[in-house]
C-alpha positions in Angstrom: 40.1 61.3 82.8 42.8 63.3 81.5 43.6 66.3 82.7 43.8 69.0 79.6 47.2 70.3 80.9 49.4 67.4 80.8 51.6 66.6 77.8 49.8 63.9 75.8 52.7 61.3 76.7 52.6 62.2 80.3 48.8 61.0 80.0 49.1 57.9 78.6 51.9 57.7 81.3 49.3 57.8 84.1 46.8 55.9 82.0 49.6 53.4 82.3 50.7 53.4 86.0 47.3 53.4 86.9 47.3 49.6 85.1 50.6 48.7 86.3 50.4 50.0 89.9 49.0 47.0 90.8 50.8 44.2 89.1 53.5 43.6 91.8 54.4 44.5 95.4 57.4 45.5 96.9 59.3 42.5 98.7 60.2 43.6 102.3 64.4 42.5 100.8 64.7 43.6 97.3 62.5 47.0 96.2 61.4 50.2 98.0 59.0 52.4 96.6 58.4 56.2 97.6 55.9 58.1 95.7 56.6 61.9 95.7 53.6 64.0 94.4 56.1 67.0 93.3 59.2 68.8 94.5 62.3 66.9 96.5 61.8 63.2 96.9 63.1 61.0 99.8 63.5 57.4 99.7 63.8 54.4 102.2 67.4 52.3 102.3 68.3 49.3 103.8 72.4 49.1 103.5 72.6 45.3 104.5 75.2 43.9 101.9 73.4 44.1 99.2 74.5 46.9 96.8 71.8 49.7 96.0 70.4 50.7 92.5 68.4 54.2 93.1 65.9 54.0 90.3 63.5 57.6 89.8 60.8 57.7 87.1 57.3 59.7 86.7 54.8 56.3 86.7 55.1 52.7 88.7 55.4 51.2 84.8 59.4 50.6 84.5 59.7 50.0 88.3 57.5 47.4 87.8 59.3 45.9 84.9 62.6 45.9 87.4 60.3 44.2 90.2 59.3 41.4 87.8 63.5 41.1 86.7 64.1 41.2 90.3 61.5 38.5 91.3 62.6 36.1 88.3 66.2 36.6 88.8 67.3 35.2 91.8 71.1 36.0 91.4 70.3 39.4 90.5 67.9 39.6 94.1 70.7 38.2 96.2 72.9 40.8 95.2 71.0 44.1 94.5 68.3 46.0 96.8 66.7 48.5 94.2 64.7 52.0 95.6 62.4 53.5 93.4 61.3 57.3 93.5 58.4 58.0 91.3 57.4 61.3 90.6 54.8 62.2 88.4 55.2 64.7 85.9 52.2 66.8 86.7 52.8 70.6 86.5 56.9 69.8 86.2 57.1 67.8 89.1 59.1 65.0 87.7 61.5 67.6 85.9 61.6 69.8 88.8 62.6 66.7 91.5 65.3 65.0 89.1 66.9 68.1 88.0 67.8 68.8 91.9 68.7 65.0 92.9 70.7 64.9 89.9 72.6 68.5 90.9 72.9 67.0 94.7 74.9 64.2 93.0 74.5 63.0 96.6 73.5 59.1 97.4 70.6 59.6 96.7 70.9 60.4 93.3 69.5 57.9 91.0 71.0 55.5 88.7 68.6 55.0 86.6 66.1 57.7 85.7 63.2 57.5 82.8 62.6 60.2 80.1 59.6 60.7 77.9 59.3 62.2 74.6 58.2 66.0 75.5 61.9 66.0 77.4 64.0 63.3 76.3 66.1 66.2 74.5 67.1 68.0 77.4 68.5 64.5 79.5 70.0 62.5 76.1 71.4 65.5 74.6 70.4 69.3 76.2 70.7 71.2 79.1 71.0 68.5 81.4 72.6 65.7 79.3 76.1 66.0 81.2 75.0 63.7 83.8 73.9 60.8 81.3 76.6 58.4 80.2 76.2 56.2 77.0 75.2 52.9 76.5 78.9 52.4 75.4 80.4 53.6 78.6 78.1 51.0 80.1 79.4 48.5 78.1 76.2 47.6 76.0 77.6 46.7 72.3 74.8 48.9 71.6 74.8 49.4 68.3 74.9 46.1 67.2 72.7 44.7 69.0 70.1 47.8 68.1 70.7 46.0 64.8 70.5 42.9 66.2 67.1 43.5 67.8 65.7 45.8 65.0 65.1 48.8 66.8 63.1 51.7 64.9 65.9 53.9 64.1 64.3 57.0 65.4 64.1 56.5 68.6 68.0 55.3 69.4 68.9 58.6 67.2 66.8 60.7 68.8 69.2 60.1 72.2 72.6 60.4 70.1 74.7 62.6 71.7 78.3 63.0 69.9 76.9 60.3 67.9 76.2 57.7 70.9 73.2 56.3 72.2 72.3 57.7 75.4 68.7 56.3 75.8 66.8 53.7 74.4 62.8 52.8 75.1 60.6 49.5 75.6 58.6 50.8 73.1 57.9 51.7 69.9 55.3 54.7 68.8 55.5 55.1 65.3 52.0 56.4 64.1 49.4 54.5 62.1 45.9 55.8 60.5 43.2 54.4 62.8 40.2 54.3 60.9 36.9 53.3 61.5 36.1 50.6 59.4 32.0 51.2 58.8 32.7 54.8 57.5 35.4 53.6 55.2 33.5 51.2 53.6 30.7 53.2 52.9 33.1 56.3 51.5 35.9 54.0 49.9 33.9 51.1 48.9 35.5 48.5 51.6 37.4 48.3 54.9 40.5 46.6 53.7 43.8 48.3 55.1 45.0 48.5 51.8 42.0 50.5 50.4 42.0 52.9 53.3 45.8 53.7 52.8 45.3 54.5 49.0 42.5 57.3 50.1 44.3 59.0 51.7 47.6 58.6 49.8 51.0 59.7 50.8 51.0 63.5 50.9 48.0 65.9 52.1 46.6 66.8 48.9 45.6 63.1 48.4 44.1 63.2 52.5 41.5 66.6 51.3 40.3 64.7 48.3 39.6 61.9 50.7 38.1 64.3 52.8 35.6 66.0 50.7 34.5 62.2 49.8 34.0 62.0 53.7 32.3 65.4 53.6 29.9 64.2 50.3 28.7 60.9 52.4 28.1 63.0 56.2 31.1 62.0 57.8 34.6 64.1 59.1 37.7 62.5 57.7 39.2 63.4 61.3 38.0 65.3 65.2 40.1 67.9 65.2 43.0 69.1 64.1 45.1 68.0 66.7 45.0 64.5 64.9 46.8 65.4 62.0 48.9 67.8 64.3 52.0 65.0 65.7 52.0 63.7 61.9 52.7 67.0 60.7 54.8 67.9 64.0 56.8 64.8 63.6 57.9 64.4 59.8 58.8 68.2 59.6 62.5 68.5 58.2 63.9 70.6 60.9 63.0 71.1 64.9 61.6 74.5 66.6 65.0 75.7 67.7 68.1 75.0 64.7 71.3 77.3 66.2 69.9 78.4 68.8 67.3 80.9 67.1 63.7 79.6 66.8 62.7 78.5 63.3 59.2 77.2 61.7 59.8 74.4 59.3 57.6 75.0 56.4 56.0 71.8 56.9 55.0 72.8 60.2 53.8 76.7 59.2 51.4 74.8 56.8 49.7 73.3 59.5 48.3 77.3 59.4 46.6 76.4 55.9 45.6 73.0 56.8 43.8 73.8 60.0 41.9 76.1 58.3 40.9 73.8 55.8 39.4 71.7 57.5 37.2 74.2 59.7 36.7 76.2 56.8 35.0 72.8 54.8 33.8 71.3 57.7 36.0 68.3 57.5 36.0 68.1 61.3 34.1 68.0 64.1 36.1 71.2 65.1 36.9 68.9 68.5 40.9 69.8 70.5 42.3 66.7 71.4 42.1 65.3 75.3 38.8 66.7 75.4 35.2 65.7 76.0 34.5 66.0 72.3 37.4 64.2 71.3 36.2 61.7 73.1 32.7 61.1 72.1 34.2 60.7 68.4 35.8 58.1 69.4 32.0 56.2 70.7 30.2 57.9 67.3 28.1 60.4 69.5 29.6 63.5 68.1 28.0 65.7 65.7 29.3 63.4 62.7 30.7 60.5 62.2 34.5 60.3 62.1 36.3 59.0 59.8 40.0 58.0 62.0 42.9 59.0 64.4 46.2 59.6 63.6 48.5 57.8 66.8 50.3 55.2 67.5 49.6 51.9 69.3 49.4 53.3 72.8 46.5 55.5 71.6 44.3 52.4 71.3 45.6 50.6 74.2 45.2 53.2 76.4 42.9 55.8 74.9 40.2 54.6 72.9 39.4 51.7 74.7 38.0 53.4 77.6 36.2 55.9 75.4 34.6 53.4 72.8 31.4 53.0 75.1 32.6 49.3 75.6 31.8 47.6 79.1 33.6 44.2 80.7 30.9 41.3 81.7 31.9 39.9 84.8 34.2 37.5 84.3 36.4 40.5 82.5 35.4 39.7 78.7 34.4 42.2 76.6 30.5 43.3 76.0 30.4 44.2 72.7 29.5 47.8 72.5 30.0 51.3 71.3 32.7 50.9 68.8 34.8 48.6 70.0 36.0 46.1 67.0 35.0 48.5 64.6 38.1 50.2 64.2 41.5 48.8 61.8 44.8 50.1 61.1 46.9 51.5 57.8 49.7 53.0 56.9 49.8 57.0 57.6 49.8 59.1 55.0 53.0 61.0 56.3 55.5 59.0 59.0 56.0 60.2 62.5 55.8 59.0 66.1 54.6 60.1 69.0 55.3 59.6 72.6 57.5 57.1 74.1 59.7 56.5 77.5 63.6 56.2 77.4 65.9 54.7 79.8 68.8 57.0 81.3 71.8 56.2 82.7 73.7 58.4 85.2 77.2 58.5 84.8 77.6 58.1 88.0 77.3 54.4 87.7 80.3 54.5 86.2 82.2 55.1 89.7 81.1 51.7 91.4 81.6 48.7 88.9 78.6 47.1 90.8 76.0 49.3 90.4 77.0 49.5 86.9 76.4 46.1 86.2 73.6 45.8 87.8 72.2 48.9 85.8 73.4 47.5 82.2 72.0 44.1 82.8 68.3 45.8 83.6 69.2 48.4 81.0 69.7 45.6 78.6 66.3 43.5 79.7 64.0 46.4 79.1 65.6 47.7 76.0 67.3 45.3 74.2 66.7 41.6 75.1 64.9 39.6 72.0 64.6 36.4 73.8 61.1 34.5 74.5 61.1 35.4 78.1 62.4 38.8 77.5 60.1 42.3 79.0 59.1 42.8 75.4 58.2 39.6 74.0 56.2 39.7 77.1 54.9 43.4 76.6 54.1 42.2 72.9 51.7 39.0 73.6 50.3 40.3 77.1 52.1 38.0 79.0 53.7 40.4 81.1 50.8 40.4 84.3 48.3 38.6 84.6 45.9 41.0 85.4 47.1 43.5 82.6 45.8 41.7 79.3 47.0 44.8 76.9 48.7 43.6 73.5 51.2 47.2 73.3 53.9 47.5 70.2 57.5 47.7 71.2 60.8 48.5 70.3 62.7 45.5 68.7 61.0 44.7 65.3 62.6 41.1 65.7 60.2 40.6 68.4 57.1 42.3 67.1 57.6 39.7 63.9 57.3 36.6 66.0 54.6 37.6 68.1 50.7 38.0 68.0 49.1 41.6 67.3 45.8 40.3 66.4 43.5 42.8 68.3 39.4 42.2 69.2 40.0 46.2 69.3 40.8 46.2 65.1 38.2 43.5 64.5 40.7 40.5 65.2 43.5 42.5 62.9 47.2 41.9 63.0 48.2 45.2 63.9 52.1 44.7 64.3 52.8 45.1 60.9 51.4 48.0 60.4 53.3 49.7 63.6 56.2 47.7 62.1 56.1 49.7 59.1 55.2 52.8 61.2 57.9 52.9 63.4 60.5 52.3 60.2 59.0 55.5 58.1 59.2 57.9 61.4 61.5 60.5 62.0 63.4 61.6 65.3 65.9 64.1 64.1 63.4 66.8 64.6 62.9 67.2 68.5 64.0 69.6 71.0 64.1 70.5 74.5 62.0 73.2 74.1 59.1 71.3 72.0 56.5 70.8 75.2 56.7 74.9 75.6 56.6 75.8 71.8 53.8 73.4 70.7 51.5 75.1 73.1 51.9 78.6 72.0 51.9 77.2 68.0 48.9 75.0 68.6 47.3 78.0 70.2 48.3 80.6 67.2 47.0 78.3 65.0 43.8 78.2 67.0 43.0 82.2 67.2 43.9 81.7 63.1 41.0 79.3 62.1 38.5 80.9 64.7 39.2 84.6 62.8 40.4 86.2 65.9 44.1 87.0 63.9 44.7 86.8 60.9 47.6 84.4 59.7 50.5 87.2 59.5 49.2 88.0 63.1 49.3 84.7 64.1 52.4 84.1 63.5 53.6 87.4 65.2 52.1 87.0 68.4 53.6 83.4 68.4 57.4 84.7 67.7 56.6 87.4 70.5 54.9 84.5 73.0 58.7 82.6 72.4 60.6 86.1 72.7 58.8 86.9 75.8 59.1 83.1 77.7 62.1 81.9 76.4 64.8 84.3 76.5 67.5 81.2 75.4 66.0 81.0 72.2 66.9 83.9 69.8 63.5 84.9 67.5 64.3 87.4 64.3 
């Protein structure tokens, strides 16, 4: 379903569009879609009086959020005509098409343009951050109403750019420990949240004494070890690049020693993530049993669900099967996040006084509003479509506390908390441009180091030489 070669956020982003596609049409007077599957994209306009908001982004998801603010609106319709470009982000594409619109600068340039985690960096606050404005320069009071709306602090810093917020998301990814509640109660005693996150402590040391009590009873605490890689990844003191010369945090260079340790005990099923075998531990038809899944709430949503072995009844309910409402939620034994889409201004916006208020009050609706009939109350209780019935965790903690994240996924568990709670112990200060590139040659290094083809002094080398070799910009001693 996914295909092995995308970045993990740029699957769940066409896991997502694939669910959102659908939810509205384009009116023949206030939106215009063209898809691009990869290089230049070109777009239909109507100049009528309205005045045009050029919107580009790599699934239909946030198009169809403005299509929704444009249908309900009816002030908002009468004045703006918005054209959507969406690009998807297979092999580049989306990268590769926005760069040159956005060097063009022409009319066709967009607005509005989305960013997800693997290069948020390089639009916020990188190579290509110059043609960003702030929030501030939009005139968002951004930073109090980030308080105001209780936005996990790692994703507005993550964007800060001369210590601005340049981006903000609709969503909140800080990482849980999704556990499967039958092993947990017969390795830990119970299935209560609360036991589960005392097993496997605060720290890794406590996580391999829970795993050998996985090991003693049959069971792998996790599949691979690509699910404790993004915890380890993204609570790591430092990022891959720090002054321009690559560096491996400690944190991260013991993901050598950890890797190993859990082939070397047989602690996992030995499975890479976005595979078949990743998969089946998810329905319980690997080789053992598996204990959980480090992600956050978007891996349920929009990844285990279709690889639970549940099945719909006709009239959409849910059959009972596989796994599905077997599962629950703690806290991590490390904080981090993964994934996640942000919301770009161009400064160009800044030029016409229309289209820049037009862009800070859909800005404001998908990132910041708080209100009952706001995009993420809405996102939070499923009331967003009614044909998309998916409970996801989002960025404003004020909302997540007032609304419902019981889940029939987690066995009728309130899950908000826990994301809550998740998304307050992650870290964003960590990231880098260059993070999509470098985690592929790490995560294979570390690969050839567990399977005895280098050993972990070789690793390492032929890592330093893969970023040497591929990435001039980046200086490696």
């Amino acid at each position: 379903m996914v295909k092995k070669n995308l970045t993990k956020a740029a699957a769940l982003g066409m896991v997502t569009a694939m669910a959102a596609t659908s939810l509205f049409g384009c009116s023949k007077d206030d939106n215009k879609t063209t898809t691009a599957a990869g290089g230049g994209a070109t777009q239909s306009s109507d100049p009528g009086k309205k005045t045009t908001i050029e919107v580009m982004a790599f699934t239909e998801e946030v198009p169809n959020m403005f299509k929704k603010y444009v249908s309900t609106h009816p002030d908002f319709a009468a004045k703006y005509e918005l054209n959507y470009t969406v690009v998807a982000t297979d092999d580049g594409a989306y990268q590769k098409a926005l760069d040159q619109v956005l060097a063009d600068g022409g009319a066709k340039t967009p607005n509005i343009y989305m960013a997800e985690a693997a290069f948020v960096k390089k639009y916020t606050t990188g190579s290509a951050s110059s043609y960003a404005c702030t929030y501030e320069d939009l005139g968002i009071d951004v930073e109090n109403k980030i308080k105001d709306a209780g936005i996990a602090q790692y994703s507005a810093d993550i964007t800060r750019r001369d210590g601005k917020v340049v981006a903000l998301g609709y969503q909140a990814n800080g990482g849980a420990f999704i556990y499967n509640r039958e092993v947990a109660k017969d390795v830990f005693g119970d299935d209560k949240p609360e036991t589960v996150e005392k097993a496997i402590g605060n720290n890794w040391d406590t996580f391999f004494e829970a795993a050998e009590k996985c090991k003693a009873k049959g069971y792998a605490i996790v599949s691979g070890d690509g699910d404790i890689w993004h915890a380890i990844e993204n609570s790591s003191d430092k990022g891959w690049v720090v002054d321009g010369k690559l560096y491996i945090d400690p944190k991260r260079e013991a993901f050598l020693d950890y890797s190993k340790k859990l082939k070397d005990n047989g602690y996992h099923n030995d499975t890479k993530d976005w595979t078949e075998g990743w998969y089946a531990d998810m329905e319980e038809i690997g080789p053992k049993k598996v204990l959980g899944f480090y992600g956050p709430a978007w891996l349920i949503n929009y990844t285990f669900k279709d690889h639970c072995g549940y099945k719909l009844n006709d009239d959409g309910s849910v059959a009972a099967m596989g796994t599905y409402g077997q599962w629950g939620v703690c806290k991590p034994n490390v904080g981090f996040f993964w994934g996640g889409t942000w919301l770009v201004a161009n400064k160009n916006v800044l030029n016409n006084a229309d289209i820049k208020a037009g862009v800070k009050e859909l800005i404001e609706y998908v990132t910041l509003d708080t209100s009952d009939t706001g995009l993420q109350y809405e996102w939070a209780n499923a009331k967003f479509s009614d044909s998309v019935k998916t409970k996801d965790v989002v960025a404003s903690s004020v909302v997540m506390k007032k609304s419902d994240g019981t889940l029939e996924f987690l066995g009728g568990q309130d899950a908000f908390p826990t994301f809550i709670a998740g998304c307050a112990y992650a870290k964003g200060d960590n990231l880098t441009e260059y993070d999509e590139a470098i985690n592929t040659q790490w995560r294979d290094a570390v690969r050839a180091y567990t399977s005895g083809e280098k050993t972990r002094e070789e690793a390492i080398k032929w890592f330093k030489q893969q970023i040497k070799d591929n990435m001039p910009s980046i200086t490696v001693e």
